[in-house]
N, C-alpha and C positions, 0 to 999 in steps of 0.2 A: 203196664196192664197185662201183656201177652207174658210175661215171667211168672205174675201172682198168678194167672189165672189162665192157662194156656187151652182150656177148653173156649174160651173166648171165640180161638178161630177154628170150632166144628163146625165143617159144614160150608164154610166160606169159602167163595167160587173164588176172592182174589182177596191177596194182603200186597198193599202198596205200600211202600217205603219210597221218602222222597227226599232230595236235597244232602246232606251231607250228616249220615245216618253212622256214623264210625264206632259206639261205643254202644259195646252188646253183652246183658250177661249169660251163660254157657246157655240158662234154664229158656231165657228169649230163643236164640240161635234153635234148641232142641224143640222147641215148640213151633216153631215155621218151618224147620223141615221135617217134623214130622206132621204138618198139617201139607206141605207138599205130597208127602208119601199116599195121603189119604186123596188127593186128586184138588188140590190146590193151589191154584197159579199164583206164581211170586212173583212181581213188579217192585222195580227198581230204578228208582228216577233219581239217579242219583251215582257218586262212588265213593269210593273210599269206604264202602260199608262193613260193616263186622270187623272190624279192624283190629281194635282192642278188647278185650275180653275185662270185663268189671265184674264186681260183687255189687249183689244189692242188700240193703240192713234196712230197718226198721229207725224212725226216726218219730218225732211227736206230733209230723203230720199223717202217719200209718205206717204200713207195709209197704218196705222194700222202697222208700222214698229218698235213701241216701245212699249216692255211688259212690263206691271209694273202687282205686287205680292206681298204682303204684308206678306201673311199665317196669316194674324188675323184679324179678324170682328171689334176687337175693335179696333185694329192700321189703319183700312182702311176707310178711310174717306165716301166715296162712297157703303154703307149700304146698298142699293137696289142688288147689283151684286158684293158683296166682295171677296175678293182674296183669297176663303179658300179651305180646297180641297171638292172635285164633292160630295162626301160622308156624310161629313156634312152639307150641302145643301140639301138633299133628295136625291141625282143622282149617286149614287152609280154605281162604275167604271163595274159592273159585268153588269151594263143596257147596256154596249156599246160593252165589248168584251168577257162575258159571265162569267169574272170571277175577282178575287180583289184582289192589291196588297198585297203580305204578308210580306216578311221581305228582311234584310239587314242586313252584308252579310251571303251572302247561298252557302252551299258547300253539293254536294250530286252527284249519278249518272242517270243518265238519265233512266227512266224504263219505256219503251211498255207494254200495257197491254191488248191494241186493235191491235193485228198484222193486222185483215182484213181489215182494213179501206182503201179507196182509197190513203189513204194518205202514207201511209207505203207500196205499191205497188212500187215492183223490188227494194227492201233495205233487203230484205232476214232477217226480223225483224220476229223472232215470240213472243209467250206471253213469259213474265220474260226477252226479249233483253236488255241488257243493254248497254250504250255509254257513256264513257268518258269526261269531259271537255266542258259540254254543260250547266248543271248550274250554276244560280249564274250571278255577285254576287247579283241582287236582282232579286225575281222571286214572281210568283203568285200562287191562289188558287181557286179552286172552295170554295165559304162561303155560308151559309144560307139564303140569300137574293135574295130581287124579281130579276128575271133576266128577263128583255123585250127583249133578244137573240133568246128568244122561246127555247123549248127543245134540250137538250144540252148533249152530252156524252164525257167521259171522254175517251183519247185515252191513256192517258200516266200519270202515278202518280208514282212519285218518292220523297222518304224519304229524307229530307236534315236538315242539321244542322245550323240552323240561331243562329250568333254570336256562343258563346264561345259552350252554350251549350241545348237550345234551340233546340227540336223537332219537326219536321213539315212537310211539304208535298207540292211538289209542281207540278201544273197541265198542262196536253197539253189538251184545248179543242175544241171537234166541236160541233156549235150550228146548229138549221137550225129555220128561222122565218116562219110568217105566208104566205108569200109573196117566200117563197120558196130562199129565200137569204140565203146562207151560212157565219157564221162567224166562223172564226180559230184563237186561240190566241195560241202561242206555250207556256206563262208563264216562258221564261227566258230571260234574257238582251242579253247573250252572243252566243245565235244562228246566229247573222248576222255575226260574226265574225269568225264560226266553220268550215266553209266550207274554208275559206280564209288563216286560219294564219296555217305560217308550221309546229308551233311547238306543235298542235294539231295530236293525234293518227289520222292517214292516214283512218283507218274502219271509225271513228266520222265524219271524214271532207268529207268522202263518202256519211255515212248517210243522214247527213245532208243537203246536195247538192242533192241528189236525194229526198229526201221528198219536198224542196222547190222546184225542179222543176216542182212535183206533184201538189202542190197547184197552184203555181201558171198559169202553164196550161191549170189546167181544171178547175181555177175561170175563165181563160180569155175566157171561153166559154158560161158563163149565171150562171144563179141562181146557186148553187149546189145539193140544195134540191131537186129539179127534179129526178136529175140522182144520188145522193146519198143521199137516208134517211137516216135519224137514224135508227140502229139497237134494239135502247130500247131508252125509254123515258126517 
């Protein structure tokens, strides 16, 4: 919808992407961040986003209904806009929600590390919380790379184990842009689902439920930058 019709999100205080959101065409991608540019916060329930880069085509249910995806420059006929991921192209996925896919799969515990943030308001979270069954199985990171999010803090970094035996870290971040537009990626697949399934610890599926009521809230009232800066750069 947001490809065909990217005036869709004029005006919109928040665009939420949730769960495991990986396959984006350029026109998608150009139209959220430029409805960020215009003072629009980006929510991100989810990782492994913008991942790959697709073409959308025309098929007999309408417009732009069939993805085609190659994952190789050489295999893709159409060389001007190939089917590879945002990364190898120049457009690194951290430009869009502040931070870049890491690995698969990930097993780790959820760690606060920013209790004060709006975000973690009435979850009775403080530094070192930890929560159960929230990573995984593929999750993100903050990397070394340009980030056009604008300044960005780290609310939650927790240690996980990708594959057998593989070291790593994975991240909850908030950005804030020029334009005063807040973006939130939480950096795990498995957050849409923590709140929901019962055979998640009851404290996790509380967490969790009350931090997304928090975001999503006080996106649906304007920029966030406004009413919460960053605490450090």
């Amino acid at each position: 919808d947001v490809a065909t019709n990217p005036g869709i999100l004029s005006g919109v205080a928040a665009y939420v992407s949730g769960g495991h959101d990986e396959y984006w065409s350029a026109q998608e991608r150009s139209a959220v961040i430029k409805a960020r540019s215009q003072g629009t916060n980006l929510i991100f329930f989810g990782a492994n986003v913008s991942y790959w880069r697709v073409r959308l085509s025309p098929s007999p249910l309408g417009e732009n209904r069939r993805m085609e995806i190659y994952k190789s420059s050489a295999e893709d006929p159409n060389k001007e806009e190939s089917t590879i991921r945002f990364r190898d192209a120049s457009y690194p996925e951290a430009d869009l929600t502040g931070q870049m896919y890491n690995c698969f799969p990930a097993q780790g515990v959820f760690t606060v590390t920013k209790p004060n943030s709006f975000i973690f308001k009435g979850t009775g979270a403080v530094e070192g919380s930890q929560y159960d069954r929230i990573l995984g199985p593929e999750v993100d990171r903050v990397a070394p790379v340009s980030s056009k999010t604008g300044p960005r803090e780290i609310l939650a970094s927790s240690s996980v184990i990708c594959g057998a035996d593989k070291k790593s870290t994975s991240h909850f971040v908030y950005a804030v842009s020029s334009t005063g537009a807040g973006t939130i990626s939480v950096g795990t697949m498995r957050w849409v689902t923590r709140g929901l399934t019962s055979s998640v610890p009851t404290r996790t599926r509380s967490f969790v439920s009350k931090v997304t009521t928090n975001i999503l809230l006080e996106a649906a009232q304007g920029p966030l930058g406004g009413r919460y800066p960053l605490t450090e750069g």
